[in-house]
N, CA, C and O of each residue as an XYZ file, in Angstrom:
632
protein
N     122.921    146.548     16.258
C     121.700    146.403     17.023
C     121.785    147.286     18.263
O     122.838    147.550     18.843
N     120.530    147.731     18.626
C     120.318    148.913     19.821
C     119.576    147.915     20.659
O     118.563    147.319     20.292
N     120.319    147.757     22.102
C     119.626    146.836     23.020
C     118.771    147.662     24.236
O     119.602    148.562     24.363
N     118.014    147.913     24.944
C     118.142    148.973     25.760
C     118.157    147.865     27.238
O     117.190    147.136     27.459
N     119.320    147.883     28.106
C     119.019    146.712     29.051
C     118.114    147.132     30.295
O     117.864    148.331     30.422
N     117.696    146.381     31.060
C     117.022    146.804     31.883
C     118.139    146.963     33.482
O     119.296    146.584     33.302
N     117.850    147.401     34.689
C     118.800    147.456     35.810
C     119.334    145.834     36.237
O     120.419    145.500     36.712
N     118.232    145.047     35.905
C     118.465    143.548     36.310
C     119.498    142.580     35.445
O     120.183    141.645     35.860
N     119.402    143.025     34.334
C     120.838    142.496     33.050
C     121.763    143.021     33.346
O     122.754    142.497     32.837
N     122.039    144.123     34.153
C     123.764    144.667     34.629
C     123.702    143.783     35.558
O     124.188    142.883     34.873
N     123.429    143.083     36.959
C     123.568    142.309     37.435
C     124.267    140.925     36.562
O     125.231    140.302     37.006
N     123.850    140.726     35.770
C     123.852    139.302     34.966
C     125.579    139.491     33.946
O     126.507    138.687     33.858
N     125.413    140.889     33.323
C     126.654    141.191     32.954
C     127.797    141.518     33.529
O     128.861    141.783     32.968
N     127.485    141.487     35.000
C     128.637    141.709     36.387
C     129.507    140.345     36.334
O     130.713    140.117     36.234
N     127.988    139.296     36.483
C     128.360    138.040     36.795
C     128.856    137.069     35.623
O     128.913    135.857     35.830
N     129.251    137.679     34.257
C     128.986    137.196     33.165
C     130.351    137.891     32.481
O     130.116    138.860     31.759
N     131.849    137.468     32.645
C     132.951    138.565     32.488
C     133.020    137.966     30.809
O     133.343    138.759     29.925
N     132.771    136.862     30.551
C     133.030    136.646     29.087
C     131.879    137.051     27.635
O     132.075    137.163     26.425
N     130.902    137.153     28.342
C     129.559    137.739     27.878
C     130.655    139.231     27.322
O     131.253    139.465     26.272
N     130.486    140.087     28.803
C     131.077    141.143     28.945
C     132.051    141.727     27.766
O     131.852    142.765     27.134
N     133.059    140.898     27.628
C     133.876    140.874     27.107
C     133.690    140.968     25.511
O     134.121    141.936     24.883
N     132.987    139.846     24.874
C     132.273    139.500     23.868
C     131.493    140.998     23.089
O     131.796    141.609     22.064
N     130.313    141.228     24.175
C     129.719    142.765     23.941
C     131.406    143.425     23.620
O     131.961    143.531     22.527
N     131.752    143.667     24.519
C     132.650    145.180     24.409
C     133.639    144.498     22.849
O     134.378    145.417     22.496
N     133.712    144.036     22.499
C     134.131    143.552     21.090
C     133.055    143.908     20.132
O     133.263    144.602     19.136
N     131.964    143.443     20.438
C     130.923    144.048     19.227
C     130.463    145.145     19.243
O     130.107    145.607     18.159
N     130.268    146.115     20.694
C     130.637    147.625     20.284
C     131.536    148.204     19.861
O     131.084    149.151     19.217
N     133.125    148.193     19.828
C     133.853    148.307     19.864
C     133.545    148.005     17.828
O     133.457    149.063     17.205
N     133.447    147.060     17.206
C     133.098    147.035     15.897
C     131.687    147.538     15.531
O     131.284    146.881     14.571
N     130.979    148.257     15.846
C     129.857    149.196     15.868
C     128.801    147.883     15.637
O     127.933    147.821     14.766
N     128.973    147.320     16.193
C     127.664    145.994     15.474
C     126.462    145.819     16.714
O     125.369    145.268     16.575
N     127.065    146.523     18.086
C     126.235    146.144     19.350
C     126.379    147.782     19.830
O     127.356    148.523     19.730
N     125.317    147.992     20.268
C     124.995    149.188     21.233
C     124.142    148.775     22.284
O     123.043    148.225     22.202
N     124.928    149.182     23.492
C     124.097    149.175     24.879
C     123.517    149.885     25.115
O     123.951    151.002     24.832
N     122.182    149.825     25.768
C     121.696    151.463     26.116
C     121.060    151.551     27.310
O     120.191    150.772     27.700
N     121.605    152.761     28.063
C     120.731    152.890     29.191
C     120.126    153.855     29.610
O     119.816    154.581     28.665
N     119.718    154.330     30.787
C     119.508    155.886     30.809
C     119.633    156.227     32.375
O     120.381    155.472     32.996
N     119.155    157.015     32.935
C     120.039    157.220     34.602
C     119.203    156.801     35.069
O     119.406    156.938     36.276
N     117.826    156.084     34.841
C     117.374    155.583     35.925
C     117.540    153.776     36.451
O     117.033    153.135     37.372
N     118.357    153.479     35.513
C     118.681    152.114     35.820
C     120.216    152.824     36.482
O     120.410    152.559     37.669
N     121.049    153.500     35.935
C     122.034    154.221     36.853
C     121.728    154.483     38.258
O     122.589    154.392     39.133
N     120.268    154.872     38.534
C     120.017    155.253     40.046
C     119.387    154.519     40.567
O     118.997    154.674     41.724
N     119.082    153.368     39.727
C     118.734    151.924     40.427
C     119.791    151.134     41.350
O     119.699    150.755     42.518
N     120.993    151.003     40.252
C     121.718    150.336     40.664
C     122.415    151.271     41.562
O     122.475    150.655     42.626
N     122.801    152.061     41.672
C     123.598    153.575     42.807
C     122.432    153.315     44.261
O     122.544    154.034     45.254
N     121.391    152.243     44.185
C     120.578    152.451     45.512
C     121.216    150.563     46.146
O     120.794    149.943     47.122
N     121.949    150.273     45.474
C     122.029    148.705     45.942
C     122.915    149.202     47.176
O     123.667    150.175     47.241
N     122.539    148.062     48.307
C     123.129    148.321     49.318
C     124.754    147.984     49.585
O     125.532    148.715     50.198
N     125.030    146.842     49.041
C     126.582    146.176     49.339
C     127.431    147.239     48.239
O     127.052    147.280     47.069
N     128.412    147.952     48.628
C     129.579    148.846     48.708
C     129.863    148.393     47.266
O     129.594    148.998     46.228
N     130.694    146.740     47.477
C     131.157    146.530     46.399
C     130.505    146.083     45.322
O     130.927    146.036     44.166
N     129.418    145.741     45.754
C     128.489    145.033     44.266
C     127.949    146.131     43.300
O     127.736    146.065     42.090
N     127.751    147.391     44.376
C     127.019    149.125     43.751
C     128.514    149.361     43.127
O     128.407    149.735     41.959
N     129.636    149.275     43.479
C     130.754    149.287     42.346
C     131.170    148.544     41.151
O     131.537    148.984     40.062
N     131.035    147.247     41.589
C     130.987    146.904     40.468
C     129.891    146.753     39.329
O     130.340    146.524     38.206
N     128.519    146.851     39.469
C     126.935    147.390     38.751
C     127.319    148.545     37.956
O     127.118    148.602     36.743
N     127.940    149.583     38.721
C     127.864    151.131     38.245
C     129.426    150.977     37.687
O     130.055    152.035     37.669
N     130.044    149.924     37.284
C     131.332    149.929     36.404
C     131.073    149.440     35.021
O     131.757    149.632     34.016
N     129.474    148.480     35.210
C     129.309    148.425     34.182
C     128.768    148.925     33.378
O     128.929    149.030     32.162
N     127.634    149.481     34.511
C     126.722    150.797     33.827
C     127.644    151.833     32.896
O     127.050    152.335     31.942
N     129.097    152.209     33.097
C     130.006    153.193     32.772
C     129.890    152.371     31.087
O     129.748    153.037     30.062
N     129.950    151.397     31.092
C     130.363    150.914     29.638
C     129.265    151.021     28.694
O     129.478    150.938     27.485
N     127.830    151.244     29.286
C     126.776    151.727     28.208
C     126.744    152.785     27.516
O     127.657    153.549     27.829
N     125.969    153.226     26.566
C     125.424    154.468     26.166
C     124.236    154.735     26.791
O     123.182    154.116     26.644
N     124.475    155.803     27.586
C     123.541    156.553     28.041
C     122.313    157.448     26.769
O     122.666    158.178     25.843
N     121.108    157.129     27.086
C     120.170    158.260     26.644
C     119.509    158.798     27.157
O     119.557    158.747     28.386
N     118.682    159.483     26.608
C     117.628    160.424     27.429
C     116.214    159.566     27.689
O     115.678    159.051     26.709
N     115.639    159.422     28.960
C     114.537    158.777     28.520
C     113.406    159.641     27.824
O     113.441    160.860     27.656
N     112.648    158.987     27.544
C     111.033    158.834     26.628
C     110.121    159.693     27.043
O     109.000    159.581     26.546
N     110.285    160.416     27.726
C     109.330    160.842     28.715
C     110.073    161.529     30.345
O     111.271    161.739     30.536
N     109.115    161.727     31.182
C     109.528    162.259     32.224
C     108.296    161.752     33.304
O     107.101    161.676     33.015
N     108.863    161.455     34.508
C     107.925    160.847     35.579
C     108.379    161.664     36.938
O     109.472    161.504     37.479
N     107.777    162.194     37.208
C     107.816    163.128     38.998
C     108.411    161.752     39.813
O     107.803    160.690     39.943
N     109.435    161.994     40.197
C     109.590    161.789     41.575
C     110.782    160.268     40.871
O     111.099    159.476     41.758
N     111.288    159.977     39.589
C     111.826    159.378     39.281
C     112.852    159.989     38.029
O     114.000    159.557     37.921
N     112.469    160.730     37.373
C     112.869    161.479     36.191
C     114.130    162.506     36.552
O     113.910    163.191     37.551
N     115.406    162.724     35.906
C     116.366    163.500     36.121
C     116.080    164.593     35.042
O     116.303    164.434     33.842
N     115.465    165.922     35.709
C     114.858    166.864     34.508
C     115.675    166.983     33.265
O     115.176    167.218     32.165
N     116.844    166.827     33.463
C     118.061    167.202     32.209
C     118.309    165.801     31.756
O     119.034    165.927     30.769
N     118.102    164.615     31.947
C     118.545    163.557     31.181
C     117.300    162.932     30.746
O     117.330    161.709     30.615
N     115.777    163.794     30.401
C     114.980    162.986     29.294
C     114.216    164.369     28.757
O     114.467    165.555     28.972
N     113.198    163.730     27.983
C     112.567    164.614     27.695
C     111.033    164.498     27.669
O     110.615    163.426     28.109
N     109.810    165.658     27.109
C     108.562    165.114     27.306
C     107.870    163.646     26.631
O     107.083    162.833     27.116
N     108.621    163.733     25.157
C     108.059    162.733     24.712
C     106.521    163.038     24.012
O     106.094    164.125     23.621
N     106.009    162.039     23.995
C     104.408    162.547     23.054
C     103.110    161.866     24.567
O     103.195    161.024     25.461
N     102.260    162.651     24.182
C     100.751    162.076     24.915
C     101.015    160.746     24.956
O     101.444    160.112     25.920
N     100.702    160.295     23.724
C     100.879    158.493     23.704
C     102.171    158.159     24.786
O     101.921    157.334     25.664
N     102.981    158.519     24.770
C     104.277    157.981     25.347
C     104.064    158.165     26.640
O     104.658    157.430     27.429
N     103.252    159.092     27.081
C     102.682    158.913     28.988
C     102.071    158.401     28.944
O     102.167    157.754     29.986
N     100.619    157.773     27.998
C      99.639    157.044     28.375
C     100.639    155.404     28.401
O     100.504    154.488     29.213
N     101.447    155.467     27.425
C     101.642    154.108     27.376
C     102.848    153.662     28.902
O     102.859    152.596     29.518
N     103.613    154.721     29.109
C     103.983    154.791     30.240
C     103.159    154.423     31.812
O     103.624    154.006     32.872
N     101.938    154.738     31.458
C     101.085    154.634     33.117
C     100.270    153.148     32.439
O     100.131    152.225     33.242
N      99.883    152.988     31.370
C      99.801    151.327     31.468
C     100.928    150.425     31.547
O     100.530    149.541     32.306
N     101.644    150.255     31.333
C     103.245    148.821     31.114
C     103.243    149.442     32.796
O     103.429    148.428     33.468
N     103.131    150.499     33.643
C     103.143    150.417     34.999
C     101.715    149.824     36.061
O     101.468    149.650     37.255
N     101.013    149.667     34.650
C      99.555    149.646     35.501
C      98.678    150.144     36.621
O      97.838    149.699     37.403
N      99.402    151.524     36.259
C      98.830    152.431     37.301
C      99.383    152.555     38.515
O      98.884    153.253     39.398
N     100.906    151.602     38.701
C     101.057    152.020     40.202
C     102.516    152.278     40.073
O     103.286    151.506     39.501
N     102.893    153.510     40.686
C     103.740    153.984     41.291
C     105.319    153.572     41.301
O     106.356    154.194     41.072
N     104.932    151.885     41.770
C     106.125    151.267     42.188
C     107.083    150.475     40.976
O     108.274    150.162     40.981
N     106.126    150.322     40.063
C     106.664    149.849     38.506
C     106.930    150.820     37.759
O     107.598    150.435     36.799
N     106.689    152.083     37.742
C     106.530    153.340     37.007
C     108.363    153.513     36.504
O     108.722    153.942     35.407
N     109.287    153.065     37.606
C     110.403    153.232     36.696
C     110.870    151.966     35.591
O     111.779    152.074     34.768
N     110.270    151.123     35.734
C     110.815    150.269     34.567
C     109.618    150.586     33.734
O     110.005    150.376     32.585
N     108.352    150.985     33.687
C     107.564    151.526     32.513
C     108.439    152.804     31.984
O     107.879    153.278     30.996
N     109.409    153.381     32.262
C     109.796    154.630     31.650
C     110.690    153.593     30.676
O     110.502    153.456     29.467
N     111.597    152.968     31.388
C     112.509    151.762     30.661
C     112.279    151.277     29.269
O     112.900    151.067     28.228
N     110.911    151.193     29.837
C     110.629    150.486     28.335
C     109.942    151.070     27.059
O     109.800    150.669     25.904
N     109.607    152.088     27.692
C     108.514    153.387     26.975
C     110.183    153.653     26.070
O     110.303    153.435     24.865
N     111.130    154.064     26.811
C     112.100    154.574     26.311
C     112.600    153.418     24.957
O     112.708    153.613     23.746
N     112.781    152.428     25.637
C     113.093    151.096     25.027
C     112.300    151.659     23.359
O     112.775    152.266     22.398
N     111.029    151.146     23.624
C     110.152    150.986     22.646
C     110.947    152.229     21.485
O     111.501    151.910     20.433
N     110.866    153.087     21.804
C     111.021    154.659     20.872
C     113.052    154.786     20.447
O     113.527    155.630     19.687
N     113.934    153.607     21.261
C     114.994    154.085     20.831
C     115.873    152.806     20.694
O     117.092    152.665     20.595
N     114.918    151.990     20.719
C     116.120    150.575     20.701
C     115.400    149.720     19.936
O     114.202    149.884     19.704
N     116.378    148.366     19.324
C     115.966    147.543     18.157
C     114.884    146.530     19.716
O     113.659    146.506     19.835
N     115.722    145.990     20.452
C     114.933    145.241     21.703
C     114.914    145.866     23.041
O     115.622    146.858     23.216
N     114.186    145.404     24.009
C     114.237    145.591     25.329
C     114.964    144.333     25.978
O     114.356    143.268     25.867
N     115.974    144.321     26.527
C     116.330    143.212     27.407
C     116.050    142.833     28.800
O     117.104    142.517     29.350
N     115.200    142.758     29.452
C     115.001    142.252     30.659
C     114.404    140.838     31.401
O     113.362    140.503     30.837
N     114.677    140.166     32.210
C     114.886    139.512     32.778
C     113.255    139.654     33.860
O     112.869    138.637     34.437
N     112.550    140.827     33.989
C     111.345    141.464     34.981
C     110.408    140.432     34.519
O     110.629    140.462     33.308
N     109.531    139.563     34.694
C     108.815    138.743     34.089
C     107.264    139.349     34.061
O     106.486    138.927     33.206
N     106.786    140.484     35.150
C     106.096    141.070     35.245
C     105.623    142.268     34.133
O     104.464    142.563     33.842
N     107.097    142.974     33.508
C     107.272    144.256     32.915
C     107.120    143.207     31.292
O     106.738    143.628     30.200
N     107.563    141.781     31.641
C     107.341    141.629     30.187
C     106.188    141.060     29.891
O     105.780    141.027     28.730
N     105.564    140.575     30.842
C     103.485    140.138     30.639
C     102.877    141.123     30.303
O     101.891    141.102     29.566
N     103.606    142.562     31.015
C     102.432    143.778     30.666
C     102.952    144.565     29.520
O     102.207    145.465     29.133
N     104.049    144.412     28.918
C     104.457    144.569     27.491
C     103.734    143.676     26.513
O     102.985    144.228     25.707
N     103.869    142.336     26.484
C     103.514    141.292     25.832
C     101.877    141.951     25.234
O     101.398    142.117     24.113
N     101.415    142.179     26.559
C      99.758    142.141     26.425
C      99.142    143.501     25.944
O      97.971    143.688     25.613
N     100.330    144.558     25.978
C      99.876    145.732     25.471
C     100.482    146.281     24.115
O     100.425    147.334     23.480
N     101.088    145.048     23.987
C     101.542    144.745     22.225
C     102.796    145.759     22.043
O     102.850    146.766     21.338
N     103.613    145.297     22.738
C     104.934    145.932     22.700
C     105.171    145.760     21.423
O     104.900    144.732     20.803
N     105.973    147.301     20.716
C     106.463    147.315     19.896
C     107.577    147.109     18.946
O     107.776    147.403     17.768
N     108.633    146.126     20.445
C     109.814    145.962     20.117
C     110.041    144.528     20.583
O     109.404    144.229     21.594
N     110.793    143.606     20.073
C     110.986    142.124     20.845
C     111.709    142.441     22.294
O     112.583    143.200     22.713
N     110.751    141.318     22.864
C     111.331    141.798     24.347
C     112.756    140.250     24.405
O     112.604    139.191     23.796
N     113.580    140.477     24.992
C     114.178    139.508     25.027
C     115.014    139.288     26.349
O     115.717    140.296     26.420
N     115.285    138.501     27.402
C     115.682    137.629     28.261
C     117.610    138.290     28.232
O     117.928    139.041     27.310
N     118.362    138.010     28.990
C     119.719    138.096     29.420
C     120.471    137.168     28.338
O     121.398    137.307     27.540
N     119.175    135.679     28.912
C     120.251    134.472     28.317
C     120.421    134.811     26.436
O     121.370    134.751     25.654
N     118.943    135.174     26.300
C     118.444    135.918     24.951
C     119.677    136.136     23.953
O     120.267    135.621     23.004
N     119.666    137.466     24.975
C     121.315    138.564     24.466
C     122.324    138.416     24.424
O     123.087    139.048     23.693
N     122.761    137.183     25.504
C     123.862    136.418     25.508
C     123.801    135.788     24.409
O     124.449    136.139     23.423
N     123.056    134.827     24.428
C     123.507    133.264     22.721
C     123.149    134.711     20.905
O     123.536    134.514     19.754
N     122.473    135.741     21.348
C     122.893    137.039     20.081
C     124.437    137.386     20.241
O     125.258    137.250     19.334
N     124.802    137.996     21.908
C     126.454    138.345     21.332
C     127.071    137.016     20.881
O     127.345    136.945     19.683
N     127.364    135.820     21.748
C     128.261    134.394     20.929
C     127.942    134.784     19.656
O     128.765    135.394     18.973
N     126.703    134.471     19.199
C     126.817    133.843     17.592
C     126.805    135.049     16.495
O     126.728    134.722     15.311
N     126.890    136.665     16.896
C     127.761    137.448     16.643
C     129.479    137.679     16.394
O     130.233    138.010     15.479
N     129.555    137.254     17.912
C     130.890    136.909     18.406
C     131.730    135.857     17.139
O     132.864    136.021     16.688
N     130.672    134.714     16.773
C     131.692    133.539     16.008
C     131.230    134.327     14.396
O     131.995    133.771     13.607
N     130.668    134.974     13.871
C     130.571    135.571     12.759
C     131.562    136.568     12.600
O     131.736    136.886     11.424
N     132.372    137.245     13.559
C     132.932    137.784     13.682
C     134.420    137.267     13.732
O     135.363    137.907     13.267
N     134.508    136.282     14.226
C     135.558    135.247     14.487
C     136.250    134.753     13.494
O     135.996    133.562     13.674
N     137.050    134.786     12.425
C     137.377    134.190     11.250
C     137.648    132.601     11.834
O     137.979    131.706     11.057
């Protein structure tokens, strides 16, 4: 399974060392893929406390990075996405609803949609305006992804 997490589930997987652990076992047997892309990288690289932006961006290290879906001025790293299709900006400036300040988790999920089995986030906002614009992928919660790795985890478990 291809998860794509959002910046707010590395928080949760900071605080979560057996979760953690669990994942890096089911990637590690190709059964789980993390995915991210640099703008949840330059989300979390803006947190203020020293050590918490170290430990966020230690976990960020353990994802797979992709390219996002698209490209957005003033948020977009020209070399780590690409244009993407018409549809994929229009659907980009709705899941942001036109403003500015959501525009990087609409790339998130634009990306999400086009390269992952789910979206994982925790945003309750990003997932009303998914929900309602008929997201194409199950959106699913932290705790979600958690009780998927366990009962992975015990299938795996002889």
């Amino acid at each position: 399974m291809r998860a794509m997490l959002d910046s707010m589930v590395t928080d949760h997987f900071l605080a979560s060392p057996e979760v953690r652990a669990q994942a890096d076992a089911l990637v590690r047997d190709r059964r789980l893929t993390l995915l991210t892309t640099h703008v949840q990288r330059d989300q979390v690289g803006q947190t203020p406390d020293e050590a918490k932006r170290a430990g966020l961006l230690a976990v960020q290290q353990r994802l797979t990075p992709i390219a996002t879906h698209g490209l957005v001025w003033d948020i977009s790293n020209w070399d780590e996405g690409y244009w993407g299709s018409p549809e994929a900006g229009e659907r980009t400036v709705a899941l942001a609803g036109n403003s500015p300040k959501h525009m990087a988790d609409a790339l998130i999920a634009v990306t999400a949609e086009a390269n992952s089995d789910v979206l994982v986030t925790d945003d309750a906002r990003l997932r009303k305006r998914a929900e309602r614009l008929n997201f194409a992928k199950p959106i699913w919660s932290f705790d979600q992804l958690a009780q998927w790795i366990a009962s992975e985890s015990e299938i795996a478990t002889p």
